[in-house]
C-alpha positions as a Markdown table, in Angstrom:
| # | Residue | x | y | z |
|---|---|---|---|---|
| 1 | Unk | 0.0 | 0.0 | 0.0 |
| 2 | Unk | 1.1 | 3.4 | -0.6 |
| 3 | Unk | 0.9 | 5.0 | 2.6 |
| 4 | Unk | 3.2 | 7.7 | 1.9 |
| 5 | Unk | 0.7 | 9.1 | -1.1 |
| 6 | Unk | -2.1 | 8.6 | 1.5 |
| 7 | Unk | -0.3 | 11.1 | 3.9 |
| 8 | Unk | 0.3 | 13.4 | 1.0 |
| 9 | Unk | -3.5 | 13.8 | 0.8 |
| 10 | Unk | -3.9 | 14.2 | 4.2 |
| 11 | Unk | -1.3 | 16.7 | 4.1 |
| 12 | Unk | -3.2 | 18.4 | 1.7 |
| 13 | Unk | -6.9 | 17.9 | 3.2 |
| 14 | Unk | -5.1 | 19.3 | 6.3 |
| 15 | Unk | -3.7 | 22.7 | 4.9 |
| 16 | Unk | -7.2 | 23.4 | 2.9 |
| 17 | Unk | -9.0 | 23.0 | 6.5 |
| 18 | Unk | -6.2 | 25.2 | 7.9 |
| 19 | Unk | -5.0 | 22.3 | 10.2 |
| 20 | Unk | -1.8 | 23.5 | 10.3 |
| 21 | Unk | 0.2 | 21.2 | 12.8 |
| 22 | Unk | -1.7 | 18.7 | 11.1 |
| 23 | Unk | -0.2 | 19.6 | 7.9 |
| 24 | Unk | 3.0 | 19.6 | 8.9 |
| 25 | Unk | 3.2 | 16.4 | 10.5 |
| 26 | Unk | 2.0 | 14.4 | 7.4 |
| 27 | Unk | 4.1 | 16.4 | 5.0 |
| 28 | Unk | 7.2 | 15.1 | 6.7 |
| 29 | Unk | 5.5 | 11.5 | 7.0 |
| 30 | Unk | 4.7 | 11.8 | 3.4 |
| 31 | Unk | 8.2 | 12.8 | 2.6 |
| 32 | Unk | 9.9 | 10.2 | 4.9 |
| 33 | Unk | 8.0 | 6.9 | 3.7 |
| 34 | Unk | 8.7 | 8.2 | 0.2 |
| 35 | Unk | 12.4 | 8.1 | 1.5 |
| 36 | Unk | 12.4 | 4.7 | 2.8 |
| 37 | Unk | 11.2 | 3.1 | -0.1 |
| 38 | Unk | 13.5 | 4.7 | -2.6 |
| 39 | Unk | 10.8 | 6.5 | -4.1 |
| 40 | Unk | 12.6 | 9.7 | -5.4 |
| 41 | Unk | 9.6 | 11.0 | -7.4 |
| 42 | Unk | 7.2 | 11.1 | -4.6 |
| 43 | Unk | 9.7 | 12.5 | -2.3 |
| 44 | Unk | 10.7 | 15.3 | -4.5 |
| 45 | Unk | 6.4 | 15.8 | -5.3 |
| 46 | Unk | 5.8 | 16.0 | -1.3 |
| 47 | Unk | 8.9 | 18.0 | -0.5 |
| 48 | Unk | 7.5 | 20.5 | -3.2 |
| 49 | Unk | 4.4 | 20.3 | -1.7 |
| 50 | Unk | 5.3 | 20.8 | 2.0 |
| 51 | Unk | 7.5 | 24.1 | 0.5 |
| 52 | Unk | 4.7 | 25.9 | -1.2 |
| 53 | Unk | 2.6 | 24.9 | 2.3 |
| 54 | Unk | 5.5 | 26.9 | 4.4 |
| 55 | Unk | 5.5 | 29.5 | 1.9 |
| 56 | Unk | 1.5 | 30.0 | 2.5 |
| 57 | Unk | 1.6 | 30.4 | 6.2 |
| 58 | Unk | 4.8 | 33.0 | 5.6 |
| 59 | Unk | 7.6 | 30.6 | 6.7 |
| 60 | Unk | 10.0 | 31.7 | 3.5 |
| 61 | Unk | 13.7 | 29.9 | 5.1 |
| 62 | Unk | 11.3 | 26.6 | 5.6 |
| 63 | Unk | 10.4 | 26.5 | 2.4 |
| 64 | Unk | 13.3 | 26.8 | 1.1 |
| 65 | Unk | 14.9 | 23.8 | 2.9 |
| 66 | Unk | 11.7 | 21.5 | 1.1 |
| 67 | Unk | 11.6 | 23.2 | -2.1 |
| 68 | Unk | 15.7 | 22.8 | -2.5 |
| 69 | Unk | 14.8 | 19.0 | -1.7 |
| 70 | Unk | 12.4 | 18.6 | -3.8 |
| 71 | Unk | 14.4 | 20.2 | -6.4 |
| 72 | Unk | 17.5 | 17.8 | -5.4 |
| 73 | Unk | 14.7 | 14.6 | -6.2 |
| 74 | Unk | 13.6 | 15.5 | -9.7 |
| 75 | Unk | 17.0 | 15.9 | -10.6 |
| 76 | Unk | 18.1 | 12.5 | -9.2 |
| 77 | Unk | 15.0 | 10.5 | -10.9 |
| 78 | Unk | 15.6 | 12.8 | -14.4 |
| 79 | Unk | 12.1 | 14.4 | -14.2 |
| 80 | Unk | 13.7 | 17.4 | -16.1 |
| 81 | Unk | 9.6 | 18.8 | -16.8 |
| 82 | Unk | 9.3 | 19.4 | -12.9 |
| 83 | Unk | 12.4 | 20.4 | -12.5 |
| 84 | Unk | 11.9 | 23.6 | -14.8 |
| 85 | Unk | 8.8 | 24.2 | -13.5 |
| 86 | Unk | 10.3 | 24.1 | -10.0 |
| 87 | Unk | 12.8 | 26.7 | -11.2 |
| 88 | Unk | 10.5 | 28.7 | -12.7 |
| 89 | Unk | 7.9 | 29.0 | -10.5 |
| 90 | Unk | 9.8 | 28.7 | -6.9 |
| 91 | Unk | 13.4 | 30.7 | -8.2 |
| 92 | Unk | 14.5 | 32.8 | -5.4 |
| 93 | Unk | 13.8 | 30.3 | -3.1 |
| 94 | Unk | 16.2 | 27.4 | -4.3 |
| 95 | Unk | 19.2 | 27.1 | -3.3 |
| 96 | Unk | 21.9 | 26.2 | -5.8 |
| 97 | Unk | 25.3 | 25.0 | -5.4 |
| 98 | Unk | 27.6 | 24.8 | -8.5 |
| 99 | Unk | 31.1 | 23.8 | -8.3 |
| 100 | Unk | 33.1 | 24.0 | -10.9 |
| 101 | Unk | 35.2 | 20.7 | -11.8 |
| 102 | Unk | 37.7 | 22.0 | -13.9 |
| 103 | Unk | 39.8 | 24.6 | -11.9 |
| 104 | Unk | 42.5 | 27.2 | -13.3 |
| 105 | Unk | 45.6 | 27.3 | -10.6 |
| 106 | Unk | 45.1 | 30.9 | -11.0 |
| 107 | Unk | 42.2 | 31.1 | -9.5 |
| 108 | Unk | 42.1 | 28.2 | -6.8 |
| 109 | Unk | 42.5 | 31.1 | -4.2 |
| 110 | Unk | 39.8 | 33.5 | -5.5 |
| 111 | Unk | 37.4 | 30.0 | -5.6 |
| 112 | Unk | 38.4 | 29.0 | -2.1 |
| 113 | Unk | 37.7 | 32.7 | -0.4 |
| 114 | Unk | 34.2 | 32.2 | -2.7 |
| 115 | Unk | 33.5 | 28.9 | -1.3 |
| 116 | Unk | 34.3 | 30.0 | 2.5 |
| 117 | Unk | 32.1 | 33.1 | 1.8 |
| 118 | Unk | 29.6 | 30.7 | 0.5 |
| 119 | Unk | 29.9 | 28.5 | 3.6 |
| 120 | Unk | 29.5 | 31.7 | 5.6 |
| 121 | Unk | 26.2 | 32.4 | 4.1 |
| 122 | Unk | 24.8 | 28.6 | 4.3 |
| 123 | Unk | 25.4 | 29.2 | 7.9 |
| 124 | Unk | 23.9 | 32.4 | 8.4 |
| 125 | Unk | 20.7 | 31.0 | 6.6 |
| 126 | Unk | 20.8 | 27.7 | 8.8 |
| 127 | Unk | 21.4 | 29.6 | 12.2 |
| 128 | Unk | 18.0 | 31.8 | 10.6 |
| 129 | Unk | 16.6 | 28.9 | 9.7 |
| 130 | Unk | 16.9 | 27.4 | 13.5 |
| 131 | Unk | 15.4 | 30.6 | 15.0 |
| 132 | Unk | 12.4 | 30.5 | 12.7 |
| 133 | Unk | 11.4 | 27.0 | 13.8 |
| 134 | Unk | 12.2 | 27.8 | 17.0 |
| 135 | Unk | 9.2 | 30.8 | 16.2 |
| 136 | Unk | 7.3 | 28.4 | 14.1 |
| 137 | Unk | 7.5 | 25.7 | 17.7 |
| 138 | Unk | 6.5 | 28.7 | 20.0 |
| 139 | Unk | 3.1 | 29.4 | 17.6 |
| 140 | Unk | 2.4 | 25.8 | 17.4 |
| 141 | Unk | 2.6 | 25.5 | 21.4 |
| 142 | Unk | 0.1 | 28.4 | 21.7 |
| 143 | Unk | -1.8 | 26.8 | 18.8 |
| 144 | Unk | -2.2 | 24.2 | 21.2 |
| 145 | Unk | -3.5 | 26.3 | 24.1 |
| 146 | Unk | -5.9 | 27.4 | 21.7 |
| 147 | Unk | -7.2 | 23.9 | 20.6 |
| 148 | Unk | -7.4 | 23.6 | 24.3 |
| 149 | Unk | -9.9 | 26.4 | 24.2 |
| 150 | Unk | -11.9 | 25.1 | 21.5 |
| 151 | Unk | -12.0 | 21.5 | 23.4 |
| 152 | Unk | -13.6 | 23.6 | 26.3 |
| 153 | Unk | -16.2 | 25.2 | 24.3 |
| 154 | Unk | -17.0 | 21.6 | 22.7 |
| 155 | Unk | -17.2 | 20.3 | 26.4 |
| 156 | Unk | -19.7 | 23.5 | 27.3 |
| 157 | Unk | -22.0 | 22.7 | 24.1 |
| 158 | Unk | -21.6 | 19.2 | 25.1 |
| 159 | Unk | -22.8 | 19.6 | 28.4 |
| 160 | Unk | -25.1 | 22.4 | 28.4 |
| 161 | Unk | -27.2 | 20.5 | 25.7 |
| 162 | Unk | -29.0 | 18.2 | 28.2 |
| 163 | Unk | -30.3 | 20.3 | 30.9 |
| 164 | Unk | -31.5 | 22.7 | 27.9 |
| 165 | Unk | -32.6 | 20.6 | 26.0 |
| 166 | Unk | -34.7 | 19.0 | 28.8 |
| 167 | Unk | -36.0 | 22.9 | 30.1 |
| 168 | Unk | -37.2 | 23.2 | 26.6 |
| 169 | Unk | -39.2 | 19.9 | 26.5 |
| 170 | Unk | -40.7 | 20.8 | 29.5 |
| 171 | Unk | -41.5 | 24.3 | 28.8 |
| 172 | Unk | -42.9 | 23.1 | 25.3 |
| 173 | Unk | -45.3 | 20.6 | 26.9 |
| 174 | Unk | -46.2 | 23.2 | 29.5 |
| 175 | Unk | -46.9 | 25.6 | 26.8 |
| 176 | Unk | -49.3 | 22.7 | 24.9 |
| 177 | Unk | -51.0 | 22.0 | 28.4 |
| 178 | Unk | -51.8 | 26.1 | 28.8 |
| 179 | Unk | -53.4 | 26.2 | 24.8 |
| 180 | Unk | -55.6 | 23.4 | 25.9 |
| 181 | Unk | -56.2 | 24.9 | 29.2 |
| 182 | Unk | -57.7 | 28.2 | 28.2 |
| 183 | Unk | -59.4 | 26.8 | 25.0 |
| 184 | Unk | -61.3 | 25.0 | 28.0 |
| 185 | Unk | -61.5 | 27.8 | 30.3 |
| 186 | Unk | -63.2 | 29.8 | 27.7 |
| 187 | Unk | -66.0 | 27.1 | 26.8 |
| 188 | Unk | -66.7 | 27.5 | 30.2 |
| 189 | Unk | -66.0 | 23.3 | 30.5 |
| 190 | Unk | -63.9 | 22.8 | 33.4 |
| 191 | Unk | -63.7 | 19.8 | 35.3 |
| 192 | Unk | -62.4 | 19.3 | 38.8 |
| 193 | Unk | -60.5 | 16.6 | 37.7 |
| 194 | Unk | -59.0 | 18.3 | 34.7 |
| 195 | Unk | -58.0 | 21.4 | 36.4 |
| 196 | Unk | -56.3 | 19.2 | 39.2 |
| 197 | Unk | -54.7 | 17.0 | 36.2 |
| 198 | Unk | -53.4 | 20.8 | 34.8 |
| 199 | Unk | -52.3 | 22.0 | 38.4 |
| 200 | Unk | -50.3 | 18.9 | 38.4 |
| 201 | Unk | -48.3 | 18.7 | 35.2 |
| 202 | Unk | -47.7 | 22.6 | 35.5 |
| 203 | Unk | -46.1 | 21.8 | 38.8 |
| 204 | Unk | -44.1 | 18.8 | 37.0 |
| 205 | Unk | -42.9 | 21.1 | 34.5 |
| 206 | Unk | -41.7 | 24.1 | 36.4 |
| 207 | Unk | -39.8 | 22.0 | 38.5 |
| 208 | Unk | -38.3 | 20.3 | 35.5 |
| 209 | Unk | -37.5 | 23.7 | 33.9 |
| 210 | Unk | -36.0 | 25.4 | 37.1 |
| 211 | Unk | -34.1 | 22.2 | 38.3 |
| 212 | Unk | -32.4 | 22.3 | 34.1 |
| 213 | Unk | -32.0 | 25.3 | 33.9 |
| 214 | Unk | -30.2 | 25.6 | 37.3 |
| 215 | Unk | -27.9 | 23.4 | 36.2 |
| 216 | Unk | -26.9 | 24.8 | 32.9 |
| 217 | Unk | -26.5 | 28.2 | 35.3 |
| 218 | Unk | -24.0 | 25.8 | 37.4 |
| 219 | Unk | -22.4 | 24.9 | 34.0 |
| 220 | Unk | -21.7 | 28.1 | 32.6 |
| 221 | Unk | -20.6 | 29.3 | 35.7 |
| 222 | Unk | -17.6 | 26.7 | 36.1 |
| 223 | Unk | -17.2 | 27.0 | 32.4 |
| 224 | Unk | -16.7 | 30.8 | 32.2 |
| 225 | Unk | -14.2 | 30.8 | 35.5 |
| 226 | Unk | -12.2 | 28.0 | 33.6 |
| 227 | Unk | -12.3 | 29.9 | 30.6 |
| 228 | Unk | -11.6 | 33.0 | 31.7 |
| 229 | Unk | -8.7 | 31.6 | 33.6 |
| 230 | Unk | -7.3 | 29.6 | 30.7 |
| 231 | Unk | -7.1 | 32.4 | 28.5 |
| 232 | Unk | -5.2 | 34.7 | 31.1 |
| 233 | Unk | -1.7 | 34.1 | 33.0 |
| 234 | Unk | -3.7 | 36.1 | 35.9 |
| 235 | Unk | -2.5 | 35.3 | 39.6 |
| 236 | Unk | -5.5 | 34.6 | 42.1 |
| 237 | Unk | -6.0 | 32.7 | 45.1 |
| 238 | Unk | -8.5 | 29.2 | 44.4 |
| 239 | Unk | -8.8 | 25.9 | 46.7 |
| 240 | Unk | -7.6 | 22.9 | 44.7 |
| 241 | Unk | -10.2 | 20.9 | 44.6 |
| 242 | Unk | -12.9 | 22.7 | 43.7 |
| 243 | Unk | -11.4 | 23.8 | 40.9 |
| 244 | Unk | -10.3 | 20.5 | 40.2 |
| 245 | Unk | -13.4 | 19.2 | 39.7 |
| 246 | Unk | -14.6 | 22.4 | 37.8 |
| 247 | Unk | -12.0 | 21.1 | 35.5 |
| 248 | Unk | -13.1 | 17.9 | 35.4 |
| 249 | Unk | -16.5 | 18.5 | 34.7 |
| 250 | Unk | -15.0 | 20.4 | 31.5 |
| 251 | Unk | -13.4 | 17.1 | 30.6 |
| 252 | Unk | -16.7 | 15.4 | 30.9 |
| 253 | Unk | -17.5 | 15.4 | 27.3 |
| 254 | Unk | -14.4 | 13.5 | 26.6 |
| 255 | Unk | -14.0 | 11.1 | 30.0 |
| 256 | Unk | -17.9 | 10.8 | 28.6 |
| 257 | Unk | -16.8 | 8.8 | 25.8 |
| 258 | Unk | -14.8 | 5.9 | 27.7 |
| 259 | Unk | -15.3 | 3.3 | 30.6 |
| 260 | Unk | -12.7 | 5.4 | 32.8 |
| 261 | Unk | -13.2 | 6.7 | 36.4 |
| 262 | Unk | -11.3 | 9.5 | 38.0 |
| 263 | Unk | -9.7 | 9.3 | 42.1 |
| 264 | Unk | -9.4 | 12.4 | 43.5 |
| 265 | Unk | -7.3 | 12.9 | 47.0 |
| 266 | Unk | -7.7 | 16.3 | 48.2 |
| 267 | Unk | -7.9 | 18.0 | 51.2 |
| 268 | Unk | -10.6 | 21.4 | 50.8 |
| 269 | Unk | -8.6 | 23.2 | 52.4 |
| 270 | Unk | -5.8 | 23.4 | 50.1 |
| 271 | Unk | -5.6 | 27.0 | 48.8 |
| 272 | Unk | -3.1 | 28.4 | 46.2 |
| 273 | Unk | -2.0 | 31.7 | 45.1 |
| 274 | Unk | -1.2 | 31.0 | 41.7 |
| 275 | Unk | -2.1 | 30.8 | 38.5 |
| 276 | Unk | -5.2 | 28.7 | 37.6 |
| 277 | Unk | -5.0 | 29.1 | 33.9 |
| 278 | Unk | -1.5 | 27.2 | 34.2 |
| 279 | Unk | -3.0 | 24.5 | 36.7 |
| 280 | Unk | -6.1 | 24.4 | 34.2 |
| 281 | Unk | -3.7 | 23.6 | 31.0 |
| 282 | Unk | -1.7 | 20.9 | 33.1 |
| 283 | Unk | -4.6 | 19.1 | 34.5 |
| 284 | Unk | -6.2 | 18.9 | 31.1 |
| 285 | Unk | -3.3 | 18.2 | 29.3 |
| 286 | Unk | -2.3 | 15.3 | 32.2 |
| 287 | Unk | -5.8 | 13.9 | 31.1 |
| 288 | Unk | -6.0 | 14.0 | 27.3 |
| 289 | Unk | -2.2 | 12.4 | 27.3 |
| 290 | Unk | -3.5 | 9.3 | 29.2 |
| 291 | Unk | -6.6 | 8.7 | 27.1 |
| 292 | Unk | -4.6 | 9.1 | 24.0 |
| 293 | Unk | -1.1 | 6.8 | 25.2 |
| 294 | Unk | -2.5 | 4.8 | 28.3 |
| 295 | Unk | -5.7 | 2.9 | 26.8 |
| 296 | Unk | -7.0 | 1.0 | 24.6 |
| 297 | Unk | -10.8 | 2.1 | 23.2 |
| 298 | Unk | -12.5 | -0.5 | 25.6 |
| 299 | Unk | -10.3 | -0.4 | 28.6 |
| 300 | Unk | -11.5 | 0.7 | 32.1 |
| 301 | Unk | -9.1 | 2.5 | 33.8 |
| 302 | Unk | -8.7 | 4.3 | 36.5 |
| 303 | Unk | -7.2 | 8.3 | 36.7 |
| 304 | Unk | -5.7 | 9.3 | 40.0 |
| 305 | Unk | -4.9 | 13.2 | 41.6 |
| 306 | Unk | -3.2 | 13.0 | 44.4 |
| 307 | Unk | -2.6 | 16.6 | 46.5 |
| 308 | Unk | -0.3 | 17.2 | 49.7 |
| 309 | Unk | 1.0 | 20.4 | 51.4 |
| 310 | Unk | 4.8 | 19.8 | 52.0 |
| 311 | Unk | 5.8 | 23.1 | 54.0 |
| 312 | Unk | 5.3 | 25.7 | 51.4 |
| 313 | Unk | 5.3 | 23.2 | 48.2 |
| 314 | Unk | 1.8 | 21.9 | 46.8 |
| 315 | Unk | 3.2 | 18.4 | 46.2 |
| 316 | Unk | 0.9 | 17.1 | 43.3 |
| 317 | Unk | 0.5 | 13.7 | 42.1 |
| 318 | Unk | -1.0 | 12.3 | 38.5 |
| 319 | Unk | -1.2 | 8.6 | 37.7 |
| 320 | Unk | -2.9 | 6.6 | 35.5 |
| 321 | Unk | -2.9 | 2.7 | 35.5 |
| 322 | Unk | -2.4 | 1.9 | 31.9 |
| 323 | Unk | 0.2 | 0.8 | 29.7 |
| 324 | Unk | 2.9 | 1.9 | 30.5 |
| 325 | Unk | 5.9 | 3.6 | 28.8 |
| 326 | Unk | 8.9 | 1.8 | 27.6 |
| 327 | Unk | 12.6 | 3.2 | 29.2 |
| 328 | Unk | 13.5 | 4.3 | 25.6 |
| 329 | Unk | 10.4 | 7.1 | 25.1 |
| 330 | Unk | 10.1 | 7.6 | 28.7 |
| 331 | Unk | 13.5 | 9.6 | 28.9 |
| 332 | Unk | 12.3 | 11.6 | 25.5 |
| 333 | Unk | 8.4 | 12.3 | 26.8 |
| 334 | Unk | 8.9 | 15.8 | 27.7 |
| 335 | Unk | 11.0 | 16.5 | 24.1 |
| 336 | Unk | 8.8 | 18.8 | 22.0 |
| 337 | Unk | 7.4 | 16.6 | 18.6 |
| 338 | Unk | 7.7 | 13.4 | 20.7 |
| 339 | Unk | 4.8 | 11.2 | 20.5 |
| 340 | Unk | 3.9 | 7.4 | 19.4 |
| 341 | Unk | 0.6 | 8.5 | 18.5 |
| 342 | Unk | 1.5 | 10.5 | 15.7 |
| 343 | Unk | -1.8 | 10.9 | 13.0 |
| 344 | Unk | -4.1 | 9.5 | 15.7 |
| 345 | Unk | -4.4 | 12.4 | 17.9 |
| 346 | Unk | -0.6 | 12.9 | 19.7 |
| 347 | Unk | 1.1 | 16.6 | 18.8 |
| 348 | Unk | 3.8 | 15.8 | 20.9 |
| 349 | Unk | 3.2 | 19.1 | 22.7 |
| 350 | Unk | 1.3 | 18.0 | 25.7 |
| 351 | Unk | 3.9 | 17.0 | 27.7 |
| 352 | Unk | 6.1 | 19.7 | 26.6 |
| 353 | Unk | 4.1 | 22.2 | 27.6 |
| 354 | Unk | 3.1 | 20.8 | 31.4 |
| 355 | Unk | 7.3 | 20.6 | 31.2 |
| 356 | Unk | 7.8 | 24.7 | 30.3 |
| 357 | Unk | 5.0 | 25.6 | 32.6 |
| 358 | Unk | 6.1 | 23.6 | 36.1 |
| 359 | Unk | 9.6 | 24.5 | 35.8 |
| 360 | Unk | 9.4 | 28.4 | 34.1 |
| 361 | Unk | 5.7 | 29.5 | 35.3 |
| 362 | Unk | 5.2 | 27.9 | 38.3 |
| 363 | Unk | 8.9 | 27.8 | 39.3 |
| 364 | Unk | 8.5 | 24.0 | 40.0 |
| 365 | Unk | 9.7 | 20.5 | 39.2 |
| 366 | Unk | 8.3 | 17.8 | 37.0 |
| 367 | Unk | 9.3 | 14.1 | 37.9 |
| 368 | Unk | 7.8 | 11.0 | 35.5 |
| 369 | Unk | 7.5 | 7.4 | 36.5 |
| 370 | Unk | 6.7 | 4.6 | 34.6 |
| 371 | Unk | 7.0 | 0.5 | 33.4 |
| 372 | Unk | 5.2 | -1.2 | 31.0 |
| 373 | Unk | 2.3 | -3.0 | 32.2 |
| 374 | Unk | 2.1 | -0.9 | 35.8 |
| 375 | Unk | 1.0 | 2.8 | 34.7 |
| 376 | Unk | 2.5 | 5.9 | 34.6 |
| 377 | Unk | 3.2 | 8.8 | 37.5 |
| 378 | Unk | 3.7 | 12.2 | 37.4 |
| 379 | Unk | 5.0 | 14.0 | 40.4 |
| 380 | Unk | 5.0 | 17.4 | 40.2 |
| 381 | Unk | 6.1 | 20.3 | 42.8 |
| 382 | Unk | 5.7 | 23.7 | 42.9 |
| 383 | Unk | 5.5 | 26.6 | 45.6 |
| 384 | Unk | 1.8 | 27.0 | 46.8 |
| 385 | Unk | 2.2 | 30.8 | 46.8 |
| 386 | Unk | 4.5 | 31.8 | 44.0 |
| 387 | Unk | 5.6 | 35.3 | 44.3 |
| 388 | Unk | 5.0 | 38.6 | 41.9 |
């Protein structure tokens, strides 16, 4: 099977949708299969593909790398048609080489100062090149936030739909009752029993459509404070668990979907000054990492939290009881790009980001434990009050 033309078109389905990371990732999986089966053409085809994709979203010393490969591939497999069009259309941005192989003894000096000036400049544009993916990493990270955001507002429509959905079946039977009611009252046909029978399902109803609608209240209220807090690095005092489970309940639409239960091991009165936008990103990111890596679809697990006071450090503990991670990947979990879910959900960024924020943000530590077979554990510190 051709697996490598398959993630070309998923490349391309994902930069029409404007999945960017998405894009990305099975440009270079395009590129790479075509490279380990020798297949020049389709390497050069995706590379030229993954170039004019960089040069879309602005990222110019990108493209270039892809679009020089590409060129490098139609020149190796003699596709001299796309070759010239590659020149012709992408020019400025490839980058061309030419030694001569016949040199004058004359002018071996002038060509070596032109080749170290040469090497000069392939370094400048490589040390460029670095800073721009390092740009290009820090967007993606905060693209990720973002799709952290839009998994929130998911969970809120998610959630929210019930209890309204339930109000406005109750208020639309209510409203039928009332037609019937005063069509009726106004032939002047009331019965005893039928106004009792009315009494009675208006009663049924209100209570339906007050005890819903309550509850949506409930929901938006933990859903804005969770929002609001994940879309601002604002310092405020909150008790742990509460918001824990605040967090949680914004999860629901995803823990919703499997046979997992969630431990929690808190003591109410455990207050931080911190940042809950930072706690919100590491909790959800903790949880979406385990039901990505730790299960399989039909698997009932179990998700613990686990919070202490040691003297002035909140000492917080995540586990989950799945799979495992094998002593190869576990000492490259935290890397940014790492995943073994690649194309099934795994950026590679999770992890990285709980990293950057315990030990930058929340001036903490971040410990991992794991076998295969026996779960995994994350032990993270940090100070309960962290200062201005």
């Amino acid at each position: 099977m051709n697996y490598q033309h398959d993630d070309l078109v998923a490349a391309e389905k994902a930069r029409v949708t404007g999945n960017i990371l998405e894009a990305m990732e099975y440009y270079d999986r395009a590129i790479q299969g075509a490279q380990d089966n020798e297949n020049i053409h389709e390497q050069g085809l995706a590379a030229e593909l993954a170039g004019a994709f960089y040069l879309s979203i602005g990222r110019a010393k990108i493209a270039k790398i892809y679009l020089t490969e590409s060129h490098s591939c139609y020149q190796r497999c003699d596709a001299k048609a796309q070759a010239a069009h590659l020149e012709s259309k992408y020019q400025q941005w490839l980058t061309s080489v030419s030694i001569p192989t016949n040199i004058d003894h004359n002018n071996l000096q002038q060509f070596n100062q032109n080749l170290e000036e040469l090497v000069q400049q392939r370094t400048s544009e490589l040390s460029q090149t670095l800073e721009d993916l390092k740009s290009t990493q820090n967007q993606l990270v905060e693209s990720e936030k973002m799709a952290a955001l839009g998994g929130l507002v998911a969970g809120v429509a998610h959630e929210i739909n019930t209890p309204i959905g339930i109000g406005i079946a109750a208020a639309s039977l209510l409203a039928e009752k009332v037609t019937k009611f005063c069509e009726i009252y106004s032939n002047g046909q009331i019965k005893r029993s039928e106004l009792e029978k009315f009494l009675d399902i208006t009663m049924q109803s209100s209570n339906m459509i007050l005890a819903n609608l309550t509850r949506a209240a409930d929901l938006i209220h933990s859903f804005k404070e969770v929002a609001v807090d994940q879309s601002s690095e604002l310092k405020r005092t909150f008790p742990v668990k509460k918001y824990l489970e605040e967090i949680l309940t914004s999860l629901t639409a995803k823990l919703r979907t499997t046979k997992h239960k969630v431990e929690v091991n808190c003591d109410e009165n455990i207050v931080l000054d911190s940042y809950p936008g930072l706690f919100y990103q590491i909790v959800t990111n903790l949880v979406i990492n385990s039901l990505i890596h730790a299960y399989e679809p039909n698997d009932e697990g179990v998700l613990t939290f686990d919070f202490q006071l040691d003297g002035e450090l909140l000492v917080f503990q995540y586990a989950d009881n799945g799979k495992g991670i094998t002593p190869e990947n576990l000492s490259k979990i935290f890397e940014p790009f790492f995943t073994t879910k690649r194309g099934q959900g795994g950026t590679g960024l999770g992890l990285h980001i709980i990293y950057n924020l315990v030990n930058q943000k929340l001036q903490g530590t971040i410990k991992c434990q794991s076998q295969l077979g026996q779960g995994t554990k994350f032990l993270i510190k940090f100070p309960a009050q962290i200062g201005n």
